[in-house]
N, C-alpha and C positions, 0 to 999 in steps of 0.2 A: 504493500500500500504506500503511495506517495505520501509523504509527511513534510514540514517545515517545524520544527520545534526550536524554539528562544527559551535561554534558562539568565536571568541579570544579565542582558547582553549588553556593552557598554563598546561605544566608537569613542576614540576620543582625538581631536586634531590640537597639536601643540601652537603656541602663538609666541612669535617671536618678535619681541618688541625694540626692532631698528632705530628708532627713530630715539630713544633714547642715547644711544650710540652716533648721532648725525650729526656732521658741522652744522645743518641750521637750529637740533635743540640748543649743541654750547654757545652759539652767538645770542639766544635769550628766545626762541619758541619754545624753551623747557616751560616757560609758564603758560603759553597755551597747550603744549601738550597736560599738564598738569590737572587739566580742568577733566580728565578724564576718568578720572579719579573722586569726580564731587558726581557726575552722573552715575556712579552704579549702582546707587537708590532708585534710580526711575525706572516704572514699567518697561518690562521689556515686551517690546511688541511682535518680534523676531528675530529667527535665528536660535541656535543652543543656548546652554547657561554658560555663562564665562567661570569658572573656577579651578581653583586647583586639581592634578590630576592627579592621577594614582603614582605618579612618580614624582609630586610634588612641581610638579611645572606649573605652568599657567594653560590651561589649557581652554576649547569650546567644548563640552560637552553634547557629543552630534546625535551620540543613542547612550540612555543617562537606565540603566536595570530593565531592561524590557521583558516581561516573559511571556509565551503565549505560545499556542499549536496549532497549524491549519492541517485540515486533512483532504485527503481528495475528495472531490464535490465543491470545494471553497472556492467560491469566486471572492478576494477580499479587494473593498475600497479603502485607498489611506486618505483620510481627509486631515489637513493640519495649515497652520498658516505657514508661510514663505521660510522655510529655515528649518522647521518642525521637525526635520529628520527624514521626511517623506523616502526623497532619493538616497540618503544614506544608506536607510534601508535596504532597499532597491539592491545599490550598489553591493552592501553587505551581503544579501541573498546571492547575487552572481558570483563571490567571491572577490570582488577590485580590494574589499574593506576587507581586514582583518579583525578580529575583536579584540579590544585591551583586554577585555574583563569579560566571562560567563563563556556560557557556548551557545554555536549556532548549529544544530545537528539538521541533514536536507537528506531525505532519501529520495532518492527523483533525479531524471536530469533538468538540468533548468537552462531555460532560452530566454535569453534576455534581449529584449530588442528595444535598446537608447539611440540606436543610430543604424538605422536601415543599407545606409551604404557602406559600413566601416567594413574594413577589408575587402575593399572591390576595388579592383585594379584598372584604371583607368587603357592604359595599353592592352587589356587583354580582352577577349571577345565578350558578347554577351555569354555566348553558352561557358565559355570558362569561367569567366564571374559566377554563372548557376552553381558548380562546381567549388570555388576556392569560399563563398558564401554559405555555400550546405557546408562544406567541410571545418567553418567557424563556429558555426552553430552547434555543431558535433552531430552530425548526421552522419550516419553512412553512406558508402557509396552504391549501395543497394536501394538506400533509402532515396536519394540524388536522381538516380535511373530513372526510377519507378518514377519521378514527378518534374521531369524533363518534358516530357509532352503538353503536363497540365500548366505548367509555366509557360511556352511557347505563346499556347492559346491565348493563357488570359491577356498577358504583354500587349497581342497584335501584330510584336516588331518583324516578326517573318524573318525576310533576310538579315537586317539590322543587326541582327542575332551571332551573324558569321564575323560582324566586323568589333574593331576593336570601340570600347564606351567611349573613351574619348572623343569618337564623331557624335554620340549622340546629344540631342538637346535635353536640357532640364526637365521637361517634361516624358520624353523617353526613359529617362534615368531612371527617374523618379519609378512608373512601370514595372522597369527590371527591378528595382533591388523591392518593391512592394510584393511583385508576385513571387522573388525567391522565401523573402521572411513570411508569408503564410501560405507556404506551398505543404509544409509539413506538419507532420502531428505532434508539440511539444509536451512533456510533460508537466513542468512547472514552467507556468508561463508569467516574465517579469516585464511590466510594459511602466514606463514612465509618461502619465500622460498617454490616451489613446492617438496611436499613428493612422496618418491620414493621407491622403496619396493624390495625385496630378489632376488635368483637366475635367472641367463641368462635367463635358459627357462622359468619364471615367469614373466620375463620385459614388455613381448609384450601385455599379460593378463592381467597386471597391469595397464600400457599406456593406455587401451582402458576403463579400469574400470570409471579410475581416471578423463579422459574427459565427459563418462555419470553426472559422481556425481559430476564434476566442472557446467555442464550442467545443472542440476536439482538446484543449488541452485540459491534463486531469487537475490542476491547479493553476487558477488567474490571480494576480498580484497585481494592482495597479495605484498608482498614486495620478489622484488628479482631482481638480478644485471647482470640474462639474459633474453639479451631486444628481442631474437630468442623465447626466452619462453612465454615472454609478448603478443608479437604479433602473438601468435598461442591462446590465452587465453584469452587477455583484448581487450576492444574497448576505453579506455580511461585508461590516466595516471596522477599521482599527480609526481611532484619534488619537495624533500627536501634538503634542504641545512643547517645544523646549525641548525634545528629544525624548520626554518620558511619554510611555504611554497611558492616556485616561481615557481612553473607552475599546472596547474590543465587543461585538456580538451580532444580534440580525443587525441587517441592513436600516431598517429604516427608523429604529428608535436612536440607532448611534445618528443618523443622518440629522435627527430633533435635536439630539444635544449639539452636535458640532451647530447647527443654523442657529441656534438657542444662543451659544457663546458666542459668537460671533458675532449677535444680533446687540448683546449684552457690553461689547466691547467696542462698540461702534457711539461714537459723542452724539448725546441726542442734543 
């Protein structure tokens, strides 16, 4: 069974403060940097908590004890403001993060798609791109084969296909590297923000692609701050705040608190 399990999972990014060190602090901006030191009473509106870290540095605290289990069937929404740890996360799940602190246990493979064209070779043909793309993903080349046909089609590019992407336009691009990332069936599926793909007349063909391959995979992960999109896609949400987690369950009561605080945090 596909699992994601968090036990005190904790990111933590060190901050290194240069400018204490800069010819323009010793010629006398030491006392406007100074003032930064009277704002660390004020709300924080975003971003992590600033404090010390486990190894006594100064650190942002990006994921501050997180614990929690998704299992297959979980579509989960992260809803949080701008900083919240959303992609941290994300990122943590693909492996980019490591954790200071706790563990992060994943049985599943996981496909992360932040960036639809990354590792596509601009010199090299469409069909090799299908190939050097599936094989980032961690497909096989069984898996490749088998969905070389169903990519041609949806694309359109025909020949375009022989030549190398460098000729093609922005909107062709865009095409290939769409129809390689949901040609296959991932397991744990980690999207930042729902990916969206090229021309008017392509929207509609994309929209229905992107639901099959949200559909096929046994775990969706998504962070994104439309909660309309949420509720067409997830059956359950996390809320982050400063990197801790306050809410975790169904979809639409977490959806009441997150629009609830937000609603609360806004100057009337």
């Amino acid at each position: 069974m596909l699992s994601v399990v968090a036990k005190d999972l904790c990111i933590e990014f060190p901050l290194y403060e240069g400018y204490r060190r800069s010819l323009r602090h010793a010629l006398g901006l030491g006392r406007i940097a100074a003032s930064l030191d009277r704002v660390k009473s004020a709300r924080l509106g975003v971003g992590g908590e600033i404090d010390k870290g486990h190894n006594g540095k100064t650190v942002v605290k990006a994921l501050d004890g997180l614990d929690f289990e998704i299992h297959e069937g979980d579509r989960i929404g992260l809803l949080g403001h701008n900083g919240s740890g959303k992609t941290t996360l994300l990122r943590a799940l693909a492996g980019i993060y490591e954790p200071i602190a706790g563990t992060l246990d994943i049985d599943g493979r996981v496909t992360p798609l932040f960036d639809l064209q990354l590792g596509m070779d601009p010199d090299a043909t469409g069909i090799e791109n299908i190939w050097m793309r599936g094989r980032m993903l961690d497909f096989s080349r069984k898996e490749i084969e088998a969905h070389l046909d169903d990519i041609a089609e949806f694309t359109e590019l025909g020949n375009y296909l022989l030549m190398p992407i460098r000729n093609y336009s922005m909107g062709m691009l865009v095409r290939l590297a769409f129809g390689i990332s949901t040609a296959l069936t991932p397991e744990i599926l980690i999207l930042d923000e729902m990916i969206g793909a090229g021309d008017a007349s392509f929207i509609d063909r994309a929209r229905a692609r992107l639901r099959k391959f949200v559909e096929r995979a046994g775990i969706l992960i998504v962070a994104s701050h439309n909660t309309d999109m949420l509720r067409e896609w997830c059956n359950k949400a996390m809320i982050l705040e400063h990197g801790k987690l306050v809410g975790y369950g169904p979809l639409a009561p977490m959806v009441a608190q997150y629009t609830a605080s937000q609603s609360a945090q806004t100057p009337g």
